[in-house]
C-alpha positions as CSV (number, residue, x, y, z in Angstrom):
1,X,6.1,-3.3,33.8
2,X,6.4,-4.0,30.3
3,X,4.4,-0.9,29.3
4,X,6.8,2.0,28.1
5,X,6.9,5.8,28.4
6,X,8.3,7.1,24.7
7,X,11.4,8.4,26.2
8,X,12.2,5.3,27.8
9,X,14.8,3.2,27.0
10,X,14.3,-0.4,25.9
11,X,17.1,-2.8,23.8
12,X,15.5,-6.4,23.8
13,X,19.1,-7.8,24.0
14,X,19.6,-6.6,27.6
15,X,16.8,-8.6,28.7
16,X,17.2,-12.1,28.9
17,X,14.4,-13.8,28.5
18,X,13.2,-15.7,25.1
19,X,9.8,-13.5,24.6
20,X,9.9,-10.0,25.7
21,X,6.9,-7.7,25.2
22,X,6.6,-4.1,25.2
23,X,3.2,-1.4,25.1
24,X,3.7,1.8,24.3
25,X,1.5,5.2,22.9
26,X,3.3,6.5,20.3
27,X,2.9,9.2,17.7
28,X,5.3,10.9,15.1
29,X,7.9,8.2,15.3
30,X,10.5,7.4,12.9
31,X,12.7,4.7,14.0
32,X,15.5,5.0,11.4
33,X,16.5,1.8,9.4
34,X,18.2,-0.7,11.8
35,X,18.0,-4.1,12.4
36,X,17.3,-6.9,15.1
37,X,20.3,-9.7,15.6
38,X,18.9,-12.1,17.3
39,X,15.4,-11.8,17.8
40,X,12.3,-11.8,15.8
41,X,9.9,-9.0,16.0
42,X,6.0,-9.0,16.0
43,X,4.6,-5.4,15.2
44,X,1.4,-4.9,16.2
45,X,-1.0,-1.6,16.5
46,X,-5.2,-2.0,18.2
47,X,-5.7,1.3,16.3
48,X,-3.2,3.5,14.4
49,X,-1.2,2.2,11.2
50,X,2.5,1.5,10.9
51,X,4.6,1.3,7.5
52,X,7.8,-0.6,7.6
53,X,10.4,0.3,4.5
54,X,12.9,-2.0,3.7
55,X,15.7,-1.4,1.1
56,X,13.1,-2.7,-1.8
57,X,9.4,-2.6,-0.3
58,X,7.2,-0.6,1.7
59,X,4.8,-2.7,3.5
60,X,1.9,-1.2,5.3
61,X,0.5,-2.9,8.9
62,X,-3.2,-1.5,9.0
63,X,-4.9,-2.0,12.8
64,X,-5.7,-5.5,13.4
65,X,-2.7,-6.7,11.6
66,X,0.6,-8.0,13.0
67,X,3.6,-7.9,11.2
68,X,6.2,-10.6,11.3
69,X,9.9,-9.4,10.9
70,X,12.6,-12.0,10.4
71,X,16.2,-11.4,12.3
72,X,18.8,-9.2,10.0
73,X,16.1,-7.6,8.3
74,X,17.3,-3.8,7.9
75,X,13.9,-2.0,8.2
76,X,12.5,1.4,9.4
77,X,9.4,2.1,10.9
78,X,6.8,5.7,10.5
79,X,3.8,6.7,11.7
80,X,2.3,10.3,11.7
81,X,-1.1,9.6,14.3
82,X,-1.5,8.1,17.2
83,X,-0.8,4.5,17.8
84,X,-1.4,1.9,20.1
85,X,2.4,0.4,20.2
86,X,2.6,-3.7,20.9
87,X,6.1,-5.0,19.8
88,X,7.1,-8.5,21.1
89,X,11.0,-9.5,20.6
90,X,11.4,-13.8,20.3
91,X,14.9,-15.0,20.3
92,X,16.0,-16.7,16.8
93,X,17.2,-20.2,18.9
94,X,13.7,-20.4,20.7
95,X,10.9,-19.7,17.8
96,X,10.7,-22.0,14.3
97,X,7.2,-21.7,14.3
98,X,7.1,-19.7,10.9
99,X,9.0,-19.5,7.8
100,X,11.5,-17.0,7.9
101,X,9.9,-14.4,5.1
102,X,8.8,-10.6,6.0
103,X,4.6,-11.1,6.4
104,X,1.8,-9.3,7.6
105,X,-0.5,-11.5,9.5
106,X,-4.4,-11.3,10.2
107,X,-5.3,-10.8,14.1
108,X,-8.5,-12.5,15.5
109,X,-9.9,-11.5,18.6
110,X,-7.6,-14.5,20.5
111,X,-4.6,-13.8,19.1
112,X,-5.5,-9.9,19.7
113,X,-5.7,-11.0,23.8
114,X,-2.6,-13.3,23.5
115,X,-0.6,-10.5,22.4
116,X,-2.4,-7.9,24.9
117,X,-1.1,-10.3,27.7
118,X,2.5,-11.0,25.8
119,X,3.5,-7.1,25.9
120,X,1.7,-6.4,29.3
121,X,4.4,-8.9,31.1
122,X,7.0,-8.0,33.6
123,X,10.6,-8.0,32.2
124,X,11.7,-10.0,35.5
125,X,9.8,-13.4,34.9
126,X,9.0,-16.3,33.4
127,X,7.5,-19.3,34.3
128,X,5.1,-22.1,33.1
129,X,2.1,-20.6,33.0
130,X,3.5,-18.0,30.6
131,X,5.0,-20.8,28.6
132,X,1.1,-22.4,28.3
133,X,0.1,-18.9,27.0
134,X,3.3,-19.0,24.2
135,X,2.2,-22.6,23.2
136,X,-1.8,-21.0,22.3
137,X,0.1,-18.1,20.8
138,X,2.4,-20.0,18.5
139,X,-0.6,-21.9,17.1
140,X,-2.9,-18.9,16.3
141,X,0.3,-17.7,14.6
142,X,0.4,-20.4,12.5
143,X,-3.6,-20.6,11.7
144,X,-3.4,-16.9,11.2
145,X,-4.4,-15.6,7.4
146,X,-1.3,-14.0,5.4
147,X,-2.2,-10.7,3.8
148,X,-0.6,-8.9,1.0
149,X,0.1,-5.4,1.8
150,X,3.5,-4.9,0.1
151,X,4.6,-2.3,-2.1
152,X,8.1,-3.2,-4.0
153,X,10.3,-0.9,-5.0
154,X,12.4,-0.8,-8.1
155,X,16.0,-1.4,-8.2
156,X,16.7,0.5,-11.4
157,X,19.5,3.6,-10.2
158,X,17.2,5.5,-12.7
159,X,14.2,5.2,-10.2
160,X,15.3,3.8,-6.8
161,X,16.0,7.5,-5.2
162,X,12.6,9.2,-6.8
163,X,11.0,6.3,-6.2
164,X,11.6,6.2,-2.7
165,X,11.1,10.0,-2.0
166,X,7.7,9.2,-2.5
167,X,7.3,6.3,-0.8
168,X,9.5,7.5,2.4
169,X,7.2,11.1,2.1
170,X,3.8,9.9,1.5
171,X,3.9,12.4,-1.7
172,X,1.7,10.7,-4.8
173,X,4.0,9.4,-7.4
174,X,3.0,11.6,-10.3
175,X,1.7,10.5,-14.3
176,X,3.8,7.9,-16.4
177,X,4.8,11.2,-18.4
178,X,5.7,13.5,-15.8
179,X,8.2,10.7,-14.0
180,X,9.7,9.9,-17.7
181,X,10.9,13.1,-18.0
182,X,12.2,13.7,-14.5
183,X,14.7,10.6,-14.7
184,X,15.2,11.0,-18.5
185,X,14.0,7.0,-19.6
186,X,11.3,6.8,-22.5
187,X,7.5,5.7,-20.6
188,X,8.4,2.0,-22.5
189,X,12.1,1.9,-20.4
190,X,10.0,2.8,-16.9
191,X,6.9,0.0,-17.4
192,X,9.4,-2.1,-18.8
193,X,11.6,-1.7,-15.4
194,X,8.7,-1.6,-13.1
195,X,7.2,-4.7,-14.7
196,X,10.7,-7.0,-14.0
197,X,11.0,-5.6,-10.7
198,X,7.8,-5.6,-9.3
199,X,5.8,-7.5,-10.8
200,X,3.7,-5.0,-12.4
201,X,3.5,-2.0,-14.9
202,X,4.0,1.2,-12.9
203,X,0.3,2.1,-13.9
204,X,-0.6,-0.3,-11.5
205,X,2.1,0.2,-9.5
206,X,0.8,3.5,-9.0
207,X,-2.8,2.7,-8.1
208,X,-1.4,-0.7,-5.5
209,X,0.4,3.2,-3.8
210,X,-3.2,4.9,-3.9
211,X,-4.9,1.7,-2.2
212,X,-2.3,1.9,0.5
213,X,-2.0,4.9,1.2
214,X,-6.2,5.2,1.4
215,X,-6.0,2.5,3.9
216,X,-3.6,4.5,5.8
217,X,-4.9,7.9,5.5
218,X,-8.6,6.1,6.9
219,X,-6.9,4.3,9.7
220,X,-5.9,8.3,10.8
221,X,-9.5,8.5,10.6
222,X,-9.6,11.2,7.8
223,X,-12.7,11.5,6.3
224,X,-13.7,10.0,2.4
225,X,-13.6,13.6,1.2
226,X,-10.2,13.9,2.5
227,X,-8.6,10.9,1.4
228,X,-9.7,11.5,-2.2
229,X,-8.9,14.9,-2.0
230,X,-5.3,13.9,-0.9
231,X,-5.3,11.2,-3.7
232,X,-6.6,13.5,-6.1
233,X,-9.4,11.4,-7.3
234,X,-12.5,13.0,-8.9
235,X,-15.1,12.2,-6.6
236,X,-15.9,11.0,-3.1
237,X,-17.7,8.7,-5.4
238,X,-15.1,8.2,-7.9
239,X,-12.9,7.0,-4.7
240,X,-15.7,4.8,-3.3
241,X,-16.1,2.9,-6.6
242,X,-12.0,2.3,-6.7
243,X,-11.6,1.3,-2.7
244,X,-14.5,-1.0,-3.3
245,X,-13.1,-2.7,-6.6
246,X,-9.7,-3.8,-4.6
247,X,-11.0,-4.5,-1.3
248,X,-14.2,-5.9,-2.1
249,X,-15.4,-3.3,0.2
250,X,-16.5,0.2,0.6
251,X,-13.8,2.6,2.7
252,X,-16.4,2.8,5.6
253,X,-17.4,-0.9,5.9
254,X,-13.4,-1.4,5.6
255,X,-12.8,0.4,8.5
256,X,-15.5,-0.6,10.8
257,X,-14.3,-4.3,10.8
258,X,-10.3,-3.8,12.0
């Protein structure tokens, strides 16, 4: 069965087949940065969120969410709660369905049961009928919705390693100010860095790692009082109001519909 216990070992290049699925409940897990040679990889968690790091981003993969990671990609994947584990492995030569670029991918309730059936399959077989299923699977992939959930990461040596400490930790990057003084630049060097690198000022910077992490934090199904607590916002309310103004949506109604 395709359906693994957490000490069990799997390596998608002793399996030769060109689509190889794999289930698994899994919590705590830090897979260390690696990469895959010759396969893609589709991530995908029913409940539970994953974040992938990369050498400069964090992206986040919230439930009902696949993530698409491109061959030679070094990457490392955490979780602290319990997740529902689906990871499906598609050799480079077979798949050019999608453009080679790191995404995370909206799943709707078809694509949900493709994938259900992809990572349930035996390891010894494959026939026509599974081939019918791929073709349906490779075309919700491509009508799929994109989804931003990426956090870059500066490249500066000034703020690379602090940087990452609290993106690897989950600790909240602390006040213009405070992360001036710690790596010795002037608050005009740091938004001036932040803003070439990433695309934005690392005011907003900041507050793109408080979304995130909220959305993580509520997909570990920790209450609103919690998650602002942890983010150190003012309020439940005050938290509310700033969930709603990015998402469109309050953090309740948010996390009903994945």
């Amino acid at each position: 069965m395709a359906y693994l216990e957490p000490t069990d070992y799997f390596k998608a290049e002793d399996i030769d087949l060109p689509v190889v699925g794999i289930a698994s409940n899994l919590v705590l897990h830090d897979s260390g940065y690696h990469h895959h040679d010759h396969h893609y990889q589709i991530l995908y968690a029913p409940s539970g969120c994953m974040t992938l790091t990369t050498d400069d981003r964090q992206v986040i993969l919230p439930p009902s969410r696949l993530m698409f990671i491109p061959p030679t990609v070094k990457h490392r994947v955490t979780f602290r709660n319990v997740v529902d584990y689906r990871s499906i492995y598609i050799r480079s030569e077979y798949f050019n369905k999608l453009d080679s670029g790191l995404k995370v991918i909206a799943v709707n309730p078809l694509l949900r049961e493709l994938i259900e059936r992809i990572c349930f399959w035996k390891f010894t077989s494959y026939d026509q009928r599974q081939e019918n299923l791929l073709s349906v699977f490779w075309d919700e992939l491509e009508l799929a919705k994109s989804e931003d959930f990426t956090l870059k990461i500066p490249e500066d040596y000034r703020l690379k390693s602090q940087i990452e400490k609290y993106v690897l930790h989950k600790e909240l990057p602390p006040f213009l100010s405070v992360l001036a003084n710690s790596v010795g630049a002037s608050e005009k060097t740091i938004s001036r860095i932040f803003k070439k690198e990433t695309g934005m000022n690392y005011q907003d910077w900041r507050l793109q790692w408080r979304l995130f992490r909220s959305i993580e934090l509520l997909a570990e199904r920790k209450s609103i009082s919690e998650v602002a607590f942890a983010l150190q916002f003012s309020s439940d309310s005050a938290f509310i109001d700033f969930f709603k103004k990015h998402t469109g949506k309050t953090p309740l109604k948010y996390m009903t519909e994945i």
